[in-house]
Biopython code that builds the backbone (N, CA, C, O; Angstrom):
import numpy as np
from Bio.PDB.StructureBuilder import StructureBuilder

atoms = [
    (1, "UNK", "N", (140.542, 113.127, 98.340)),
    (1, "UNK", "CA", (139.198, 113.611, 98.142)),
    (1, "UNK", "C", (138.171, 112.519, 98.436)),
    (1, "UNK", "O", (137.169, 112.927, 99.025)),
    (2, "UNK", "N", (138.210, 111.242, 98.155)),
    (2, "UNK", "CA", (137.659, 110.491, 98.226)),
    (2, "UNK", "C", (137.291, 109.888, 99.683)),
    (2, "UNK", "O", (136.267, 109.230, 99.868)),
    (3, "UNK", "N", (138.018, 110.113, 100.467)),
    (3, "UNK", "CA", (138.392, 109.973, 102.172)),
    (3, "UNK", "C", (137.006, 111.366, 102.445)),
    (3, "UNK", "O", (135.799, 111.324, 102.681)),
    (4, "UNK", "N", (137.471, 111.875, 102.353)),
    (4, "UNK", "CA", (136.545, 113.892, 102.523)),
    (4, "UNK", "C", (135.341, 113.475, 101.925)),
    (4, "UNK", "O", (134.563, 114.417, 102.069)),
    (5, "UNK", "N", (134.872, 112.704, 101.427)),
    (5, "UNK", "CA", (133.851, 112.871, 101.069)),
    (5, "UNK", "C", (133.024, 111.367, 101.660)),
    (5, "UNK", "O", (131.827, 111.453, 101.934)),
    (6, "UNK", "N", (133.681, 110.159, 101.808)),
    (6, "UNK", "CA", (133.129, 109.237, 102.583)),
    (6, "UNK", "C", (133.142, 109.772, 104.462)),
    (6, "UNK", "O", (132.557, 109.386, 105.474)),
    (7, "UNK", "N", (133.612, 110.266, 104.311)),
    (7, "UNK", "CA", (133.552, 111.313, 105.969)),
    (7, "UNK", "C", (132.182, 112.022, 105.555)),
    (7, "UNK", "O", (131.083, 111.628, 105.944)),
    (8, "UNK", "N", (132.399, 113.178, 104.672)),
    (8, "UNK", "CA", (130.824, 113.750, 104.858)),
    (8, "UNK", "C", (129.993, 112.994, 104.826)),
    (8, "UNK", "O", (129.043, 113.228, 105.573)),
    (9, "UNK", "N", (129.927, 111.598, 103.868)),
    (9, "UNK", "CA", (128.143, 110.739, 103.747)),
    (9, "UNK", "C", (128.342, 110.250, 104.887)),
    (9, "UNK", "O", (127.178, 110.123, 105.267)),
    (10, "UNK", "N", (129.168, 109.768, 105.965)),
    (10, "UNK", "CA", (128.917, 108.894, 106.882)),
    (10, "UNK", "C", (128.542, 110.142, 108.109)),
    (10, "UNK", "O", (127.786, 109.730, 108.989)),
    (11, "UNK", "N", (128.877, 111.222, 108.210)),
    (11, "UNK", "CA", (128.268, 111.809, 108.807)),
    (11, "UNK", "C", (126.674, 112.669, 108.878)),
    (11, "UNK", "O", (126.028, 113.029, 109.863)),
    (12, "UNK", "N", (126.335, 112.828, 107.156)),
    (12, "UNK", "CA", (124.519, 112.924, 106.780)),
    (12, "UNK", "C", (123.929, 111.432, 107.291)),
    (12, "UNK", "O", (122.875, 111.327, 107.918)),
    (13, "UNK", "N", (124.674, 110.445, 106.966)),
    (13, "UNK", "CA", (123.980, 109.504, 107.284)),
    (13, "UNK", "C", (123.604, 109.504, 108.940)),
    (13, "UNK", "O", (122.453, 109.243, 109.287)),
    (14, "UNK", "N", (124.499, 109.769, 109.787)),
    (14, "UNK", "CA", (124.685, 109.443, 111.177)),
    (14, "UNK", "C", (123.368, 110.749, 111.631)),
    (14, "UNK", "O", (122.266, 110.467, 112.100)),
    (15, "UNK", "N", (123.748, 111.813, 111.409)),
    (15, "UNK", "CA", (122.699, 113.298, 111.678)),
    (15, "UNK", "C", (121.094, 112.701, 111.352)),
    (15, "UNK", "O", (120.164, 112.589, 112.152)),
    (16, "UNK", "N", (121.125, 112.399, 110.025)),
    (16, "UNK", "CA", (119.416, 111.752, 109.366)),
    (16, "UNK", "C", (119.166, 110.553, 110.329)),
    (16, "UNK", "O", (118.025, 110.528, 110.790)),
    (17, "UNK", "N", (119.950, 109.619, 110.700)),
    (17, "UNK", "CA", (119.470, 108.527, 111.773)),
    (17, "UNK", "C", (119.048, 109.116, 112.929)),
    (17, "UNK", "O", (118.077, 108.758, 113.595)),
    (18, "UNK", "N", (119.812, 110.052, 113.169)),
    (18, "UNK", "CA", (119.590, 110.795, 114.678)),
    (18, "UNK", "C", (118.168, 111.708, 114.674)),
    (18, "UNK", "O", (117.369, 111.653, 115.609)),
    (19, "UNK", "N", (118.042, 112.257, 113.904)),
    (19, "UNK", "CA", (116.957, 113.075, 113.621)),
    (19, "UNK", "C", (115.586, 111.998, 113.385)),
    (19, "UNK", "O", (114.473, 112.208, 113.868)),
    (20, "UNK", "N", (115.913, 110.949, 112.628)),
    (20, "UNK", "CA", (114.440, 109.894, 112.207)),
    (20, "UNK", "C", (113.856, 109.451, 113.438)),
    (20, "UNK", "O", (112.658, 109.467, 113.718)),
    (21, "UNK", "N", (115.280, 108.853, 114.502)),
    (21, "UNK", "CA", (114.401, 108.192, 115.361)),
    (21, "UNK", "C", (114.059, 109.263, 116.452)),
    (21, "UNK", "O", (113.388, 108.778, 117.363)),
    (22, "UNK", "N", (114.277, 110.267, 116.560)),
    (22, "UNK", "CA", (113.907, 111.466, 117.153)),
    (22, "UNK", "C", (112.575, 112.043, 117.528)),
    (22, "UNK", "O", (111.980, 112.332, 118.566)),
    (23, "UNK", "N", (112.341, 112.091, 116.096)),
    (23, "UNK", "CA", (111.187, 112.864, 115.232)),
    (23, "UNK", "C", (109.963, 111.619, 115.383)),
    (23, "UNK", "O", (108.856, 112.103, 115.620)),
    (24, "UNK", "N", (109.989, 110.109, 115.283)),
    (24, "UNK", "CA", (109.237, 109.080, 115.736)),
    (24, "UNK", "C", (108.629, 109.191, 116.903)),
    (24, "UNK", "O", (109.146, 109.544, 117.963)),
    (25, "UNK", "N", (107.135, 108.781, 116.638)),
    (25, "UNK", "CA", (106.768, 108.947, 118.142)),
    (25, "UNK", "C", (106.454, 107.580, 118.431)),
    (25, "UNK", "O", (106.335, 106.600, 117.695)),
    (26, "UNK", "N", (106.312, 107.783, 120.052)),
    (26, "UNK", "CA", (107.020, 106.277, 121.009)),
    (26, "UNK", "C", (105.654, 105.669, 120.395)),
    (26, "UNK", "O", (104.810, 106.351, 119.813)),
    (27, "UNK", "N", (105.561, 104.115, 120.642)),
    (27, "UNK", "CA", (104.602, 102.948, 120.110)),
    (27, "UNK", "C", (103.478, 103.166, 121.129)),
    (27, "UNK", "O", (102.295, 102.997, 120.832)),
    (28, "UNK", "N", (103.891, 103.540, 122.321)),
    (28, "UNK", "CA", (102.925, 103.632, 123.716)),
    (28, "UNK", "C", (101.845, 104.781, 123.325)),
    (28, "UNK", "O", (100.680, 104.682, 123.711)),
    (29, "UNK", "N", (102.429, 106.216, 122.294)),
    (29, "UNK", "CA", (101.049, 107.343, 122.983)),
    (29, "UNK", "C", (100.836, 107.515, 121.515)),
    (29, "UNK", "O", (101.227, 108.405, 120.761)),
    (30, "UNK", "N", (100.151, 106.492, 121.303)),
    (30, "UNK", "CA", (99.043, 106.458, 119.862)),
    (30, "UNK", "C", (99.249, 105.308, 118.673)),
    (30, "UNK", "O", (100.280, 104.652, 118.525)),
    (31, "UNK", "N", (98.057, 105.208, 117.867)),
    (31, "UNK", "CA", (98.799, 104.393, 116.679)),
    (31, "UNK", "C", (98.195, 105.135, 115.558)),
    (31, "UNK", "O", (97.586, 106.198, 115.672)),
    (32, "UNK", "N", (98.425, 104.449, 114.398)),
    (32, "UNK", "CA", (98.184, 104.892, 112.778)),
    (32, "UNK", "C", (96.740, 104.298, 112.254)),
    (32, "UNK", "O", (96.590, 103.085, 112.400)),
    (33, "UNK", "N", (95.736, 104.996, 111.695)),
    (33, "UNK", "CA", (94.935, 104.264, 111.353)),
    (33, "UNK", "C", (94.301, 105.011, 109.878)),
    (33, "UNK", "O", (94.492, 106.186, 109.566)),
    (34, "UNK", "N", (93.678, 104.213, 109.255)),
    (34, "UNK", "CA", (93.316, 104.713, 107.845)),
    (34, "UNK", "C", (92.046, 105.471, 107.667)),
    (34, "UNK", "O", (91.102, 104.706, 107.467)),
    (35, "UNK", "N", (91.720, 106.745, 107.677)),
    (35, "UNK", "CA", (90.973, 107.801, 107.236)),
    (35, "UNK", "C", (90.329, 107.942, 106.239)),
    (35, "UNK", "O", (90.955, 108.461, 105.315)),
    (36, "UNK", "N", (89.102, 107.634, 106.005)),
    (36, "UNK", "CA", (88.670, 107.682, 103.912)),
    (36, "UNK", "C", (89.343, 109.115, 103.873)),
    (36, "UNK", "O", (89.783, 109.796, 104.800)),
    (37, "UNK", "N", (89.284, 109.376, 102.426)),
    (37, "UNK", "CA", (89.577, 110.723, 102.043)),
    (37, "UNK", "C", (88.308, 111.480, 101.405)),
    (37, "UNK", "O", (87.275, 110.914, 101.048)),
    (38, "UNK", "N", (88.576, 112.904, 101.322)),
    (38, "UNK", "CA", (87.912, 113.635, 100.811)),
    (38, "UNK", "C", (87.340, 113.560, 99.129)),
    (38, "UNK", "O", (88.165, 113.861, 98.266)),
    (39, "UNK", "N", (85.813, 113.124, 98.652)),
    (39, "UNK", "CA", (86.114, 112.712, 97.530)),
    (39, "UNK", "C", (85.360, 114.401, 96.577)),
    (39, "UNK", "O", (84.241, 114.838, 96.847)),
    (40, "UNK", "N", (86.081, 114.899, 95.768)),
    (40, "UNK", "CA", (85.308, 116.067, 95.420)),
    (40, "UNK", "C", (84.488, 115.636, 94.039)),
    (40, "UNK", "O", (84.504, 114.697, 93.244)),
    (41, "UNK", "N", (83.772, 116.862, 94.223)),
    (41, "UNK", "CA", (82.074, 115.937, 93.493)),
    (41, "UNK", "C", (81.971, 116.415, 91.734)),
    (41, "UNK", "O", (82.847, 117.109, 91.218)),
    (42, "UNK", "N", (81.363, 116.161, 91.353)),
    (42, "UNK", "CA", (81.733, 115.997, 90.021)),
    (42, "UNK", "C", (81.564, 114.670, 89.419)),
    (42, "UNK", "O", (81.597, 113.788, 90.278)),
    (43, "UNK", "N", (81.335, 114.090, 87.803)),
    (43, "UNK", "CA", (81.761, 113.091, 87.757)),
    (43, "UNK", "C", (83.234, 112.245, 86.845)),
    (43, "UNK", "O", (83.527, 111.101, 86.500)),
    (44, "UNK", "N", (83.802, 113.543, 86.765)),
    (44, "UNK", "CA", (84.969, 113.078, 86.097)),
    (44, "UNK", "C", (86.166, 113.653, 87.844)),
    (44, "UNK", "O", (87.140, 114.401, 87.752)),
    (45, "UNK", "N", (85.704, 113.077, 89.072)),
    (45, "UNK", "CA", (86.484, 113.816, 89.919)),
    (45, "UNK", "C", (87.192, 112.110, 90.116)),
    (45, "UNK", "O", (86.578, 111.052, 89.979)),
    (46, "UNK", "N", (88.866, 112.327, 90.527)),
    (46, "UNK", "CA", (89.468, 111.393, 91.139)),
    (46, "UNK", "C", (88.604, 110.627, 92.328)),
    (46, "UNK", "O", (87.861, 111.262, 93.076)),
    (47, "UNK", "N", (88.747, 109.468, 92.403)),
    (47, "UNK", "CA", (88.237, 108.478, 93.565)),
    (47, "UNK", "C", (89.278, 108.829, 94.835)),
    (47, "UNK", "O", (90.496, 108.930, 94.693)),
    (48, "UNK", "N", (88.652, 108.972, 95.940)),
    (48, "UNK", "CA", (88.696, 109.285, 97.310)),
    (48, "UNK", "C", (89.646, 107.940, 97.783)),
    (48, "UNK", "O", (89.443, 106.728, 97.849)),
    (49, "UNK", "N", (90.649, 108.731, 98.034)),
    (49, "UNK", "CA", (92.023, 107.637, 98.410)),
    (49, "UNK", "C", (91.646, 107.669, 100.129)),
    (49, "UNK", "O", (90.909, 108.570, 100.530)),
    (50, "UNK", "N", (91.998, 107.005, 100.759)),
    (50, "UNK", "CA", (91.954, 105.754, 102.161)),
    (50, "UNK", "C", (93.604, 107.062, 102.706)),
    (50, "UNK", "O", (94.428, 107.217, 101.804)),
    (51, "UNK", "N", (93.825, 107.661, 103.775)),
    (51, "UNK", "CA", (95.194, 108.170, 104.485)),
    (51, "UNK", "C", (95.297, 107.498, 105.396)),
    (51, "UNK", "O", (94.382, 106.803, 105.837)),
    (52, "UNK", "N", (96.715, 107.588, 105.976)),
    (52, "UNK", "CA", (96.827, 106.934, 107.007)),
    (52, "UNK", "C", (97.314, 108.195, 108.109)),
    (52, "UNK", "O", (98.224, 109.000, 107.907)),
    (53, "UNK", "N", (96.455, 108.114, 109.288)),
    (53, "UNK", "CA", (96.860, 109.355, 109.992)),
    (53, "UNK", "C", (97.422, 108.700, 111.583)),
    (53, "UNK", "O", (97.217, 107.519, 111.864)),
    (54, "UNK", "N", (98.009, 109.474, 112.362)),
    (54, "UNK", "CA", (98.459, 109.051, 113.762)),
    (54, "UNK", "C", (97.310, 109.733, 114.191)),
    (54, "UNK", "O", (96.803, 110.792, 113.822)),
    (55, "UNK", "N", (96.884, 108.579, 115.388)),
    (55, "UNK", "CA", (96.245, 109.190, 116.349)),
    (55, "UNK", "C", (96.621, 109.066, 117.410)),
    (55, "UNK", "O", (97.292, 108.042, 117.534)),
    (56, "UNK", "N", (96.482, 109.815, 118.567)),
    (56, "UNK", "CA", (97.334, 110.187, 119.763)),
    (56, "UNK", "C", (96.311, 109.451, 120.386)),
    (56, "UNK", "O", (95.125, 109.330, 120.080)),
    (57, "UNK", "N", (97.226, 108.793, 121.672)),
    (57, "UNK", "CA", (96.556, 107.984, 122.775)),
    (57, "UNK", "C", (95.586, 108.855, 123.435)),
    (57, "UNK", "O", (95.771, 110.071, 123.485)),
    (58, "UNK", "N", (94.433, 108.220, 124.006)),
    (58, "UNK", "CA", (94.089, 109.127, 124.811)),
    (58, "UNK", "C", (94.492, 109.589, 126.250)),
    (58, "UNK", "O", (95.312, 108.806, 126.729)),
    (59, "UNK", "N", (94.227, 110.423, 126.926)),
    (59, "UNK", "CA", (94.919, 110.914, 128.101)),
    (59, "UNK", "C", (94.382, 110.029, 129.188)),
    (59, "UNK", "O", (93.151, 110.022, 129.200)),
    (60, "UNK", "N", (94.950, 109.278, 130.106)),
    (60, "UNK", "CA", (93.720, 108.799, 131.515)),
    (60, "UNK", "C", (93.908, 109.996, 131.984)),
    (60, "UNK", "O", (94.787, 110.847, 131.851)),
    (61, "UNK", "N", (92.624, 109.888, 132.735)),
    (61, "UNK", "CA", (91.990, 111.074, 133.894)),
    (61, "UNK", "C", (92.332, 110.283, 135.124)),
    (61, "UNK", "O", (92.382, 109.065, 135.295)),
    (62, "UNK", "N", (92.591, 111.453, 136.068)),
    (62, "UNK", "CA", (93.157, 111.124, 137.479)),
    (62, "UNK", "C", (91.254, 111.004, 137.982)),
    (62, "UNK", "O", (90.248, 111.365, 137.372)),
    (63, "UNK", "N", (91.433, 110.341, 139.329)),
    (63, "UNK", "CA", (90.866, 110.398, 140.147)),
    (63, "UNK", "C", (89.919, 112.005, 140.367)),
    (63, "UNK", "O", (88.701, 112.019, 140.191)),
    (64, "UNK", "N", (90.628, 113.155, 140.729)),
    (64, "UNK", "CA", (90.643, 114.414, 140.589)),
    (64, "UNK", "C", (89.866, 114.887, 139.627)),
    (64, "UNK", "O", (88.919, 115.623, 139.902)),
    (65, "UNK", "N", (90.168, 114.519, 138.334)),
    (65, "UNK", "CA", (89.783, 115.057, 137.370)),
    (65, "UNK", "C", (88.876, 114.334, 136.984)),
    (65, "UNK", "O", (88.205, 114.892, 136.115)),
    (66, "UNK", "N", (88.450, 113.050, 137.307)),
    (66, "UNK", "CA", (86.732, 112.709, 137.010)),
    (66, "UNK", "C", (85.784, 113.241, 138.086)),
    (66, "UNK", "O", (84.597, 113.028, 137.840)),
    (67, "UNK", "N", (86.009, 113.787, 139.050)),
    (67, "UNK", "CA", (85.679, 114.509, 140.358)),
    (67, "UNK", "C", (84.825, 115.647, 139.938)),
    (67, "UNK", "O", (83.602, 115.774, 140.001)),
    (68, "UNK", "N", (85.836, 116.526, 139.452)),
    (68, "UNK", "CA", (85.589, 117.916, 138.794)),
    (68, "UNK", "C", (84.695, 117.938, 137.961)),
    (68, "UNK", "O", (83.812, 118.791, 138.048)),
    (69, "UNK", "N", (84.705, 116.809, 136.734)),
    (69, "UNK", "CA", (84.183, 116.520, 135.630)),
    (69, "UNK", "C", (82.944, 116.127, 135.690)),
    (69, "UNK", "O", (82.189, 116.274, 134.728)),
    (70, "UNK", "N", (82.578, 115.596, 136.784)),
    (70, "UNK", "CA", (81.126, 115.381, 137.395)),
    (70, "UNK", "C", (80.304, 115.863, 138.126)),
    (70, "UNK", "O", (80.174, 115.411, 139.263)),
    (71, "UNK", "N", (79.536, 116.899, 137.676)),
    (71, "UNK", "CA", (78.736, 117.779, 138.624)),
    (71, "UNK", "C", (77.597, 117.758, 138.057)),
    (71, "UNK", "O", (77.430, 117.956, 136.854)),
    (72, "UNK", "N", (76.488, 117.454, 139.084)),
    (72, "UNK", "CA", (75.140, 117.515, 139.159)),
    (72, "UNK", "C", (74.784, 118.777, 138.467)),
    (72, "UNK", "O", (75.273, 119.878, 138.720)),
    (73, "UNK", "N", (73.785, 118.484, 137.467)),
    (73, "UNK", "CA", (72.909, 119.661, 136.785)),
    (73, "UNK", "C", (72.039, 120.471, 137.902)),
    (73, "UNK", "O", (72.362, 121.635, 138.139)),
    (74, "UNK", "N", (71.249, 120.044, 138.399)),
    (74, "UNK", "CA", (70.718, 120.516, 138.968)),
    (74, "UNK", "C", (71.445, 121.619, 140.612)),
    (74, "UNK", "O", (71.800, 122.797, 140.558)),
    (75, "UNK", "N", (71.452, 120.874, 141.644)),
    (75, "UNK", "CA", (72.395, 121.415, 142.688)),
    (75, "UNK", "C", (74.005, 121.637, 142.910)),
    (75, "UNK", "O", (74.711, 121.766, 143.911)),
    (76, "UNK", "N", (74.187, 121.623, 141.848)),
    (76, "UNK", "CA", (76.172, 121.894, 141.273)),
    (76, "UNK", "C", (76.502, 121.739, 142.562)),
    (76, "UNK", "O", (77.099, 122.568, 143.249)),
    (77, "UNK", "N", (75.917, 120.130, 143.072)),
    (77, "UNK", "CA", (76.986, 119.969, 143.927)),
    (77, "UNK", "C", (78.134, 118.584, 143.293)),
    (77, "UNK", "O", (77.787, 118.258, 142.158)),
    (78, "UNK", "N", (78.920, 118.066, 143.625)),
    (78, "UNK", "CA", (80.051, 117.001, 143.492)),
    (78, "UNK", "C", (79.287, 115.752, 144.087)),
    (78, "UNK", "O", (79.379, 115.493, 145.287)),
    (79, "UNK", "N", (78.526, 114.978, 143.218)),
    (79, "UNK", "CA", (77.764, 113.391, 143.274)),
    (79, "UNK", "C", (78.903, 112.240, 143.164)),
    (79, "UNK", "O", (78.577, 111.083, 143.431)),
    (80, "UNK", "N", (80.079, 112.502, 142.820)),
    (80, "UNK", "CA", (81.071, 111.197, 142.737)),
    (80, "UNK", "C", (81.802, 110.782, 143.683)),
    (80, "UNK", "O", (82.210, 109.621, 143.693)),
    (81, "UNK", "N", (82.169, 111.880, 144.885)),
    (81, "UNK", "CA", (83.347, 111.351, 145.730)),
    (81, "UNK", "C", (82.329, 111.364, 146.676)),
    (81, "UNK", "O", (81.260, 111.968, 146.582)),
    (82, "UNK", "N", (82.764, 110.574, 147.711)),
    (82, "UNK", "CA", (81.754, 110.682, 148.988)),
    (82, "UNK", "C", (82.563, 112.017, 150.135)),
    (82, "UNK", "O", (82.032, 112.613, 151.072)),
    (83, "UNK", "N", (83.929, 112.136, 149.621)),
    (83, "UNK", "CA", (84.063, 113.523, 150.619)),
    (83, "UNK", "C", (83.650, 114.779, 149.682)),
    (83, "UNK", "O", (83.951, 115.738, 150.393)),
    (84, "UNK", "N", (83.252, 115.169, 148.768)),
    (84, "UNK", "CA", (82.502, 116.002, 148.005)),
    (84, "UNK", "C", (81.391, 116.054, 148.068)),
    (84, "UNK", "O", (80.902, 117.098, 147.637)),
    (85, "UNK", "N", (80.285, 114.833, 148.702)),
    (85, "UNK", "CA", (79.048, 114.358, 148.486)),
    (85, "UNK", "C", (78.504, 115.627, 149.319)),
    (85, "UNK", "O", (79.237, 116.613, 149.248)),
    (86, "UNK", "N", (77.561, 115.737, 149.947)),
    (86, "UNK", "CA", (76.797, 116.895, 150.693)),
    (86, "UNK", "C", (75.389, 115.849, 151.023)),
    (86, "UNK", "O", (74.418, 116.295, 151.634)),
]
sb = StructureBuilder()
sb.init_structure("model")
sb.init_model(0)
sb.init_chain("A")
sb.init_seg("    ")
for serial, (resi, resn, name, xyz) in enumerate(atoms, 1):
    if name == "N":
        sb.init_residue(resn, " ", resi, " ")
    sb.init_atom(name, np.array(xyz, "f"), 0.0, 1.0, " ", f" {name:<3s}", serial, name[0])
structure = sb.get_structure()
């Protein structure tokens, strides 16, 4: 019994490792940073605890897509690329 059962923990253990570093997201698309919290009003209300939240990298924009993203108010024509220019 004792065999049967160091088999099952070494296998929760092995599944939960597999799943932790899984479920982690890579160091490259974002980091963690601290958020005040919500403080509700009152004066016997708990003090507004500090979270720590992930924030996701931001995306670069292609070439293309600052292209698009830039259009003249006035004559909606394309002012950024010179083969768009008019």
């Amino acid at each position: 019994m004792n065999i049967k059962f160091s088999g099952v923990l070494v296998g929760m253990i092995a599944v939960f490792a597999a799943t932790s570093a899984s479920a982690s997201p890579r160091p490259d698309a974002g980091h963690y940073e601290w958020r005040p919290g919500v403080q509700a009003p009152g004066p016997r209300a708990p003090l507004a605890v500090a979270r720590r939240v992930w924030v996701p990298a931001a995306i670069a924009m292609t070439d293309a897509d600052v292209c698009q993203s830039m259009m003249t108010a006035k004559s909606g024509a394309m002012a950024c690329c010179a083969s768009h220019s008019s």
